[in-house]
TORLOZA-428860 format. One record per residue (C-alpha): residue number from 1; x, y, z. Coordinates in steps of 0.1 Angstrom, whole numbers, plus 5000, padded with zeros to 4 digits. Example, Ala and Ser with C-alpha at 12.3 -4.5 7.8 and 13.67 -1.06 7.14 Angstrom:
<nodes>
<node><i>1</i><xx>5123</xx><yy>4955</yy><zz>5078</zz></node>
<node><i>2</i><xx>5137</xx><yy>4989</yy><zz>5071</zz></node>
</nodes>
This chain:
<nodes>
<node><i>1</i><xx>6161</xx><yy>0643</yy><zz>0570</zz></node>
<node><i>2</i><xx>6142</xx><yy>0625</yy><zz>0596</zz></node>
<node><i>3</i><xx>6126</xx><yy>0651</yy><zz>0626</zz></node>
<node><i>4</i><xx>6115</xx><yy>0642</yy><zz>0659</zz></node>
<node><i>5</i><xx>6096</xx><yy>0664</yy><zz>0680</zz></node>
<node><i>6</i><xx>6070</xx><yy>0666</yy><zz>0710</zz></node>
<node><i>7</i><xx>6035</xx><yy>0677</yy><zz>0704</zz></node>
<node><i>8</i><xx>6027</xx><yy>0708</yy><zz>0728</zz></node>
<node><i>9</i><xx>5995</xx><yy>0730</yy><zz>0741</zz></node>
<node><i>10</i><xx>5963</xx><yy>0736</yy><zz>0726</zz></node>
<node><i>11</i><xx>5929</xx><yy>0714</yy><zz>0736</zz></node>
<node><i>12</i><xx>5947</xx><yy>0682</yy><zz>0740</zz></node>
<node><i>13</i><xx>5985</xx><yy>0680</yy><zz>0747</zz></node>
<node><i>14</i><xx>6001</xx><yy>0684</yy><zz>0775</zz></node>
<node><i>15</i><xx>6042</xx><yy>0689</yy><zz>0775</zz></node>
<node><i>16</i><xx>6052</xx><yy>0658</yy><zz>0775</zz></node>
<node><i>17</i><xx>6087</xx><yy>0637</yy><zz>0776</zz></node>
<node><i>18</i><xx>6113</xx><yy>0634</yy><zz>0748</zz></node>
<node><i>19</i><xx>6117</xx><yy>0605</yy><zz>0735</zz></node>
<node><i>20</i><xx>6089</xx><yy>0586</yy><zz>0757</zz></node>
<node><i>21</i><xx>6060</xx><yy>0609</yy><zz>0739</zz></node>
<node><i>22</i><xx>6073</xx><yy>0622</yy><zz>0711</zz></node>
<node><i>23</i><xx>6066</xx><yy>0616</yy><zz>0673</zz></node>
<node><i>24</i><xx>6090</xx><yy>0607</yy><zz>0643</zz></node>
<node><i>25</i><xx>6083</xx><yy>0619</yy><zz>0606</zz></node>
<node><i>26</i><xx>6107</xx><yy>0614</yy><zz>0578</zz></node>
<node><i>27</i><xx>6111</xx><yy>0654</yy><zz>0568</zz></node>
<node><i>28</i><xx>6102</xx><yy>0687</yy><zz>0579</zz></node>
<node><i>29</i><xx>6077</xx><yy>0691</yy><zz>0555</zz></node>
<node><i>30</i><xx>6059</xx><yy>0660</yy><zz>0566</zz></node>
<node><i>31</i><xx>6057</xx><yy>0672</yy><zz>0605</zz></node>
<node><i>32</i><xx>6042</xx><yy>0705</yy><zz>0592</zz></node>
<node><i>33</i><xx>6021</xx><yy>0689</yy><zz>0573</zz></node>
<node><i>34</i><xx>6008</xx><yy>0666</yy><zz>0593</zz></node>
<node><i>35</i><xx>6003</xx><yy>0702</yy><zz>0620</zz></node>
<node><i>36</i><xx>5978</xx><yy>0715</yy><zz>0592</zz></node>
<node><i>37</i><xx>5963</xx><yy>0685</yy><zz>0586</zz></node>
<node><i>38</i><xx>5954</xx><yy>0679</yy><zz>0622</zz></node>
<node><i>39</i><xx>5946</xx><yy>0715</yy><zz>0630</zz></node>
<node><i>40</i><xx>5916</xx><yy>0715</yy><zz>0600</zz></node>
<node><i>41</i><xx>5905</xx><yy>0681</yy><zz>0610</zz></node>
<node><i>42</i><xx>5884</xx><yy>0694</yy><zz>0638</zz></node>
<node><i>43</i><xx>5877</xx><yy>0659</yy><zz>0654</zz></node>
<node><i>44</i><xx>5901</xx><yy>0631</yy><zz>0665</zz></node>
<node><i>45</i><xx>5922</xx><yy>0626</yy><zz>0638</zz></node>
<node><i>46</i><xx>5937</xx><yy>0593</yy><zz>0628</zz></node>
<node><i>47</i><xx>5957</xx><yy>0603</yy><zz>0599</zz></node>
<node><i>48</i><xx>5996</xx><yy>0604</yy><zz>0604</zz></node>
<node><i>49</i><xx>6026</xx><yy>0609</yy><zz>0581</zz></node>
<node><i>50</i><xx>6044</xx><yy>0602</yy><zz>0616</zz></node>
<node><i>51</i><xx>6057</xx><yy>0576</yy><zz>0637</zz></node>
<node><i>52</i><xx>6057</xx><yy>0568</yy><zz>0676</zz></node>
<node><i>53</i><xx>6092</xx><yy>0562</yy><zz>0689</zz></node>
<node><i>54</i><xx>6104</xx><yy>0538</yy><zz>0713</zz></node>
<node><i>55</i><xx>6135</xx><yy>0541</yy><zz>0738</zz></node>
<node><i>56</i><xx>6147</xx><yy>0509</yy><zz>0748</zz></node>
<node><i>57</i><xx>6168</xx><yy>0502</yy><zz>0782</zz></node>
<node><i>58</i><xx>6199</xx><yy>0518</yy><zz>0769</zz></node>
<node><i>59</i><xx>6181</xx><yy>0553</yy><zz>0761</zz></node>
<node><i>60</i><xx>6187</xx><yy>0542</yy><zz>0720</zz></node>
<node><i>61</i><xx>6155</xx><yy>0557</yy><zz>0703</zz></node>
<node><i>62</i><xx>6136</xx><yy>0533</yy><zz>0675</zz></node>
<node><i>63</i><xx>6110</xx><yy>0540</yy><zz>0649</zz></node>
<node><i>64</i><xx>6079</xx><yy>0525</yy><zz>0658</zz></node>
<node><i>65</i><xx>6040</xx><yy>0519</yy><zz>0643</zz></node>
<node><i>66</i><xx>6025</xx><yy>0543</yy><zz>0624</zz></node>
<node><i>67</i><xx>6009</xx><yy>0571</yy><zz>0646</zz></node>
<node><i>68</i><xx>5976</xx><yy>0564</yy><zz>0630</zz></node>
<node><i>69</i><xx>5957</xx><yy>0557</yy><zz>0662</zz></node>
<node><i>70</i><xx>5929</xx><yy>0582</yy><zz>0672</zz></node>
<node><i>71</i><xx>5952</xx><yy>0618</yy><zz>0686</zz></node>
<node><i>72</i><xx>5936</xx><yy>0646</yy><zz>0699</zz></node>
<node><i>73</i><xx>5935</xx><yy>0676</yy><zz>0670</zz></node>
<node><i>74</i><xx>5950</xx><yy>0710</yy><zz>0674</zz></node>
<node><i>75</i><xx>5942</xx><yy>0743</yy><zz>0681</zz></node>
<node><i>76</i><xx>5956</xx><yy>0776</yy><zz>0669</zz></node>
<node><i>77</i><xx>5979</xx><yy>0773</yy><zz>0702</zz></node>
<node><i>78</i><xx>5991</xx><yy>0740</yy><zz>0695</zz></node>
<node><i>79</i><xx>6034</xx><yy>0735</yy><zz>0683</zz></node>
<node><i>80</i><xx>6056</xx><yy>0709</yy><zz>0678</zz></node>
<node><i>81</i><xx>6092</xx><yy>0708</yy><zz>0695</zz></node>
<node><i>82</i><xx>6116</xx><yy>0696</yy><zz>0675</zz></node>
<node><i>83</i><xx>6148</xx><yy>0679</yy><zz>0690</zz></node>
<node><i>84</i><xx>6180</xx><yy>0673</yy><zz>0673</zz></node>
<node><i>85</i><xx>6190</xx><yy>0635</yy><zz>0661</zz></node>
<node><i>86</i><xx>6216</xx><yy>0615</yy><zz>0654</zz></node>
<node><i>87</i><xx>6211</xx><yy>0580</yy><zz>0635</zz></node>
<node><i>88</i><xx>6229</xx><yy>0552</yy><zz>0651</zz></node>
<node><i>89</i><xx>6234</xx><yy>0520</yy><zz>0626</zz></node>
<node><i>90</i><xx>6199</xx><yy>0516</yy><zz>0604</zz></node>
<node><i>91</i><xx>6173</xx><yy>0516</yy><zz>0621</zz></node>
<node><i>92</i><xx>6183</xx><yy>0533</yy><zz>0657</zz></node>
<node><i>93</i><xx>6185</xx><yy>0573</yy><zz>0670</zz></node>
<node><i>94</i><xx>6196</xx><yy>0594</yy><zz>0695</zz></node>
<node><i>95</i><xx>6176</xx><yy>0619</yy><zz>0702</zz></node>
<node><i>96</i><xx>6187</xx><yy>0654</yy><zz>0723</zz></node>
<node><i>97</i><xx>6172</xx><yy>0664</yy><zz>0751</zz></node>
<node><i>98</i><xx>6167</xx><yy>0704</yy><zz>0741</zz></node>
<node><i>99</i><xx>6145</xx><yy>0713</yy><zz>0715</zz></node>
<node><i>100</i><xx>6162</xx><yy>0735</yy><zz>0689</zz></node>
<node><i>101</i><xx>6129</xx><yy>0747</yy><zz>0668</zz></node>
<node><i>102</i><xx>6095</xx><yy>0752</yy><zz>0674</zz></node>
<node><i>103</i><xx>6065</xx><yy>0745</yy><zz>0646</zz></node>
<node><i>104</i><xx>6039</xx><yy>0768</yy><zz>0652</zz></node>
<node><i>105</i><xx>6007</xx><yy>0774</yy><zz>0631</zz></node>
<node><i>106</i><xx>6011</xx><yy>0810</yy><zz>0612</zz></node>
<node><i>107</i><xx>5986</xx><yy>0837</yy><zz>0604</zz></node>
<node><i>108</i><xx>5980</xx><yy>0830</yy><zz>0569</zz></node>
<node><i>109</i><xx>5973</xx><yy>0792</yy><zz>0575</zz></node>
<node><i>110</i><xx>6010</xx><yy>0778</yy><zz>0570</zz></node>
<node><i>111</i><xx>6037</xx><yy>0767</yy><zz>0593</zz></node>
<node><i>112</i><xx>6064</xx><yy>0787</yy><zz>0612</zz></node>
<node><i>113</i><xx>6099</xx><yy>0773</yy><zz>0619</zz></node>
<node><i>114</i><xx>6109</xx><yy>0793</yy><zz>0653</zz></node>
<node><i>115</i><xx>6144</xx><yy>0790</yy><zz>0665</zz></node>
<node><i>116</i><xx>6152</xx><yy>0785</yy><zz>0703</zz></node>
</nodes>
């Protein structure tokens, strides 16, 4: 199950727009992962499990490069959105415009899921 979501607070995101600045990683696991990995890193991190995503003229949301260019890393404030999707033919999305979960770092050094 692919996730989309939109990187939030902490020392180097502000909230940004779905789809224009969100982030694309082929499971759940993967986008929590990839919160861990970047919280630990403590530099600019350029590993990714993710993807950007791109929104052509018609508001249809693609898959785009690899997200393995230099991101700020995390902080203990840092989440992910996530927004609900909708696959349209192979390799095309429609993304909502309300988050429905949030990812947040927990206290024992794992990943919350937190409802809206």
């Amino acid at each position: 199950m692919r996730v989309f979501g939109l990187w939030y607070g902490g020392n180097g995101y502000s909230h940004g727009e779905m789809p224009l600045d969100g982030e694309s990683w082929p499971t759940l696991a993967d986008a929590k992962a990839d919160l861990i990995d970047r919280y630990h890193s403590g530099y600019w991190d350029s590993s990714s499990r993710g993807q950007v995503i791109d929104v052509d003229e018609d508001g249809v949301t693609r898959l785009g490069e690899s997200s393995g260019s230099l991101r700020p890393c995390v902080d203990t404030e840092t989440s992910i959105d996530l927004y609900p999707s909708r696959r349209i033919g192979r390799k095309k999305w429609t993304v909502g415009d309300e988050p429905y979960a949030r990812l947040v770092l927990g206290p024992r050094g794992g990943v919350r899921v937190e409802s809206y």
